[in-house]
C-alpha positions as CSV (number, residue, x, y, z in Angstrom):
1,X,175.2,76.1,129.6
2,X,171.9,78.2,129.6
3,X,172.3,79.0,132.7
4,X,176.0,80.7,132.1
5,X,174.7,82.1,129.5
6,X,172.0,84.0,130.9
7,X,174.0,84.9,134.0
8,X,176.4,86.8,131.5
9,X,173.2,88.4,130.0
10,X,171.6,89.7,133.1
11,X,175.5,91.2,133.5
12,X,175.7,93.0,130.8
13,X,172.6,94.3,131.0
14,X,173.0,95.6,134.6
15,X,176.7,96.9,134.1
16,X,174.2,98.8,130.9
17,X,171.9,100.5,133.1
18,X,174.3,101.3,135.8
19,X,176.6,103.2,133.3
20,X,173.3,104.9,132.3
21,X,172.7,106.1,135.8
22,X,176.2,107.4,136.5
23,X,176.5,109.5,132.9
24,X,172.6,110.4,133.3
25,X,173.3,111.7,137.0
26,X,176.9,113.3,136.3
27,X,175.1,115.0,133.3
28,X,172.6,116.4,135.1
29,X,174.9,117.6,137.9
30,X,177.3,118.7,135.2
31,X,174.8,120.6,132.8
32,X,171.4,121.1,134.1
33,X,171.8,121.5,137.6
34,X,170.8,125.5,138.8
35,X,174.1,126.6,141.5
36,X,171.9,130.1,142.0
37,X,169.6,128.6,145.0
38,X,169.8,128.1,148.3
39,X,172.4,126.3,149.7
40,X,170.2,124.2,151.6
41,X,168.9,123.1,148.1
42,X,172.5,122.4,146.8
43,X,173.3,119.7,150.1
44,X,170.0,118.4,149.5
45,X,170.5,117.8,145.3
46,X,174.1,116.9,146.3
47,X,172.9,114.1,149.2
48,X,170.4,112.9,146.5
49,X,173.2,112.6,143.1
50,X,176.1,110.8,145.5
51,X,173.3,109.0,146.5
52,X,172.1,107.9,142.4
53,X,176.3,107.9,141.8
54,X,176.6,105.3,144.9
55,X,173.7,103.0,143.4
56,X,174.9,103.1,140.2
57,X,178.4,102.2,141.7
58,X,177.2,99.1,143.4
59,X,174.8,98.0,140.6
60,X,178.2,97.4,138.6
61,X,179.3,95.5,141.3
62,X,177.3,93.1,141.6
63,X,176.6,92.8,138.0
64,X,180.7,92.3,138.2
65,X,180.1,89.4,140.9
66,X,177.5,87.5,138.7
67,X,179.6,87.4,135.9
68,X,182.4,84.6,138.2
């Protein structure tokens, strides 16, 4: 019983943080992020949020898979 219990925890807490990280990194892409550089600077920023969006994608995932 402690064991399900705390399984469903650690899930809710991970699927938490991972909807954290996707609105944090689609706000900042969204609102803060400066489009008059360098395009080199834009691939680079837009490698590095598909990259935050990705993790944040498969945190859910497997926070998903611990809760079966």
């Amino acid at each position: 019983m402690f064991k399900k219990t705390a399984m469903y925890l650690v899930s809710y807490v991970l699927t938490f943080f991972s909807v954290l990280a996707f609105v944090t990194c689609l706000g900042y892409y969204l609102l803060f992020f400066d489009w008059h550089t360098s395009a080199m600077s834009i691939a680079i920023n837009a490698v590095v949020i598909l990259l935050s969006i990705t993790a944040s994608i498969a945190i859910y995932g497997f926070a998903e898979k611990l809760k079966k």
